[in-house]
NUFI-429404 format. One line per field, with one value per residue (C-alpha): residue number from 0; y, z, x. Coordinates in steps of 0.1 Angstrom, whole numbers, always signed. Layout:
N
k = (NUM/...)
Y = (Y/...)
Z = (Z/...)
X = (X/...)
% end
This chain:
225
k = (0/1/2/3/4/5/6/7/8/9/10/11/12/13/14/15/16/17/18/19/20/21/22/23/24/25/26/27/28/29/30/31/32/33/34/35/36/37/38/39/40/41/42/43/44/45/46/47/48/49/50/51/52/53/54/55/56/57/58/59/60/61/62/63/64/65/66/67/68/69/70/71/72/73/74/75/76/77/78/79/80/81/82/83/84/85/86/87/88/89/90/91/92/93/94/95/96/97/98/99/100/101/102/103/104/105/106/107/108/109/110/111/112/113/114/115/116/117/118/119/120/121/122/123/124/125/126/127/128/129/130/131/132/133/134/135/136/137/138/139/140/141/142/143/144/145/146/147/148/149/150/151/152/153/154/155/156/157/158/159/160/161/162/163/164/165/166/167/168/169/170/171/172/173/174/175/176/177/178/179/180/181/182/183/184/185/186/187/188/189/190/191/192/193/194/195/196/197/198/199/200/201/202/203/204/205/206/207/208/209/210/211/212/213/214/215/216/217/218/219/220/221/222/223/224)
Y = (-446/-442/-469/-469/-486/-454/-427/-455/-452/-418/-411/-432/-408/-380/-396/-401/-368/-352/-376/-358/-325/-331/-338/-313/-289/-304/-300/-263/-248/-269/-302/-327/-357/-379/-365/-389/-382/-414/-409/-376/-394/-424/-402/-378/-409/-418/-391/-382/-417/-415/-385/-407/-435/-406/-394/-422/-430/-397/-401/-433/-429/-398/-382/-345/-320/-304/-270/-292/-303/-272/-252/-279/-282/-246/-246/-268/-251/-219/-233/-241/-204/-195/-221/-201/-167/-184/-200/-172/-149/-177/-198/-172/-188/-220/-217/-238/-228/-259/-283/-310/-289/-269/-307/-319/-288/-289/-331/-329/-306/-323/-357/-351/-360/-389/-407/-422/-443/-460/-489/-474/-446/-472/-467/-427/-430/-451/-421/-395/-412/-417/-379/-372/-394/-370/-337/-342/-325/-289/-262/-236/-210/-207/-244/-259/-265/-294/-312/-290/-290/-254/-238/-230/-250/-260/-281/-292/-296/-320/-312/-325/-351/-376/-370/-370/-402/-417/-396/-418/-446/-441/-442/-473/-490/-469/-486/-518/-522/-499/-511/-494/-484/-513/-531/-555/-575/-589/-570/-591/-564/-546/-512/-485/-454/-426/-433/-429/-397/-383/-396/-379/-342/-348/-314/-293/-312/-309/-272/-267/-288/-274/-242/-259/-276/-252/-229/-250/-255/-218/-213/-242/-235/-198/-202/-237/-244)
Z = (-1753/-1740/-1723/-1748/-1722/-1698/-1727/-1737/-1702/-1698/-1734/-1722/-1691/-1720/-1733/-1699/-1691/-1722/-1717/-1679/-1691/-1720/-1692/-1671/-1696/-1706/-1670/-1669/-1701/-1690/-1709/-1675/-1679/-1653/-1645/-1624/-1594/-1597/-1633/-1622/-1596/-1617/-1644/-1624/-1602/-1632/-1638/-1606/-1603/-1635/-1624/-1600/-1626/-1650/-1620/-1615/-1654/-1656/-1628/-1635/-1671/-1667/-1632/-1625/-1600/-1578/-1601/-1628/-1610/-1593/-1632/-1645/-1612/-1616/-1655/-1651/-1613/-1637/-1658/-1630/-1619/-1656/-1651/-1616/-1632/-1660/-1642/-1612/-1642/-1652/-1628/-1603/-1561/-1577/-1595/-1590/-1570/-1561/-1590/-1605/-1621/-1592/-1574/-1601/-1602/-1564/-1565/-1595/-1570/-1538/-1551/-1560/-1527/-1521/-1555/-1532/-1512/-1540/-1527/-1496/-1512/-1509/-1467/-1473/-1498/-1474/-1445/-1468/-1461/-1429/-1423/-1443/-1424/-1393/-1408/-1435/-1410/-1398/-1421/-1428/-1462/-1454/-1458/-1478/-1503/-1477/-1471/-1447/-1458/-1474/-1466/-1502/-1532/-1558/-1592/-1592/-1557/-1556/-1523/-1515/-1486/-1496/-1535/-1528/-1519/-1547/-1566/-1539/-1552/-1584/-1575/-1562/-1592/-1611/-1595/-1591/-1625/-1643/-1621/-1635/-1663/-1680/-1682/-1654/-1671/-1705/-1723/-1741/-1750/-1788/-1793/-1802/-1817/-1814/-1775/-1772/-1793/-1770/-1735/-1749/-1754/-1724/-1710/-1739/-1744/-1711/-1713/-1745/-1746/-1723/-1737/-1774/-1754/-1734/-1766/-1784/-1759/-1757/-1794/-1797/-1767/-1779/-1811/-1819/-1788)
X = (+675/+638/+619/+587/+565/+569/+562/+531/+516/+522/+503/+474/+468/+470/+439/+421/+430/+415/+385/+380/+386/+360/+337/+339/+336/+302/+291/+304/+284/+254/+252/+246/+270/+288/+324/+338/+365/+374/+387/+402/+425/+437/+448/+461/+476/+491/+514/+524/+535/+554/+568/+590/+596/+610/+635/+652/+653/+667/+694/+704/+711/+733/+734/+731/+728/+702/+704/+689/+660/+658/+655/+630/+609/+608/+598/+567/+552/+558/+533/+514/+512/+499/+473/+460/+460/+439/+413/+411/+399/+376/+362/+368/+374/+370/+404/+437/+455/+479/+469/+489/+516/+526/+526/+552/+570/+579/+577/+607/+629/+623/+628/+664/+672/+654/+672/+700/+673/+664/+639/+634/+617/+583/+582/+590/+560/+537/+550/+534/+504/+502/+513/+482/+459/+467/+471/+441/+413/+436/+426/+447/+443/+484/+496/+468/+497/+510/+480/+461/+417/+416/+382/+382/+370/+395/+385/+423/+441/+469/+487/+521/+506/+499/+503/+544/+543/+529/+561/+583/+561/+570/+609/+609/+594/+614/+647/+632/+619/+647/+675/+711/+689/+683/+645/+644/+613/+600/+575/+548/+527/+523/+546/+519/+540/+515/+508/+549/+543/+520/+535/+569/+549/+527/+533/+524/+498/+483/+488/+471/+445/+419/+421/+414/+387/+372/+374/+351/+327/+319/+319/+295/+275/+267/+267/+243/+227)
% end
């Protein structure tokens, strides 16, 4: 059994996130719109925080071993790494080089052993933050993965301060609101099918899309501006 309201959510950032990317490729063949950084982070917010919702679902409903987070942690920062070669050839120093997938990949392995704390995972989350607050200023072209400023310019950096704590975040609602995997609240809201459809396929879609988009764009750009 799925919770529908988590796959829901998780298809609404989809659409957000498809709406951002939209955007920005607007802005990158010319056409000035707004692209908003704002956006960026709430959807991007979104997931990560689902991210530690889906964990605990995951371990509470049947529990497994490190090797399993390990093999899908290492699945999705693989796709992460396909996303860096991508844009390095396209956007050249501006290209990804810790975005959101590599965030998730390391966030899915890590977090395996932070499951046992269940509600405490909130002050490890709020720690996260605070570590960041201190360590936000040092760069370092070494560690800019953990948090440290990079002197380079990225148009999707997710380090793991503070971003793993809003995956610690995510935990504790997850076993507050999921307890022994069962909903913990009533749901007054309507069941929409297709937003379940696309939070269930979230990561092909997020690693298909942009291309499709980003596609388009140039053929239109070239071809009918």
């Amino acid at each position: 059994m799925r919770f529908w309201e988590v796959d829901s959510l998780r298809g609404l950032a989809i659409i957000g996130m498809v709406v951002y990317h939209f955007l920005w490729d607007l802005n990158f063949f010319g056409y000035s719109v707004g692209v908003s950084s704002i956006l960026q982070k709430i959807v991007a917010g979104t997931f990560i925080l689902l991210v530690g919702v889906s964990l605990t679902l995951s371990y509470s409903r049947k529990p497994k071993k490190w090797d399993y987070y390990v093999k899908r942690g290492l699945m999705i920062f693989a796709w992460g790494v396909v996303i860096t070669v991508v844009t390095k050839l396209v956007l050249g120093q501006s290209y990804v080089r810790f975005g959101i997938l590599h965030l998730i990949g390391l966030s899915v392995a890590l977090g395996y052993f932070f499951l046992k704390f269940r509600r405490l995972n909130v002050l490890f989350g709020s720690l996260c933050f605070i570590v960041y607050y201190f360590i936000k200023d040092i760069s370092s072209s070494l560690w800019y993965w953990v948090g440290f400023n990079p002197t380079f310019g990225s148009v999707d950096y997710f380090p793991l301060f503070p971003w793993f704590g809003v995956v610690l975040f995510g935990m504790f609602l997850g076993n507050t609101l999921y307890f022994g995997y069962k909903r913990q609240f009533e749901i007054v809201t309507l069941r929409v099918k297709w937003l379940e459809y696309l939070g269930k396929h979230s990561l092909i879609i997020y690693i298909i899309h942009q291309p499709i988009l980003f596609g388009l764009m140039y053929v239109f750009s070239h071809f009918y501006s």
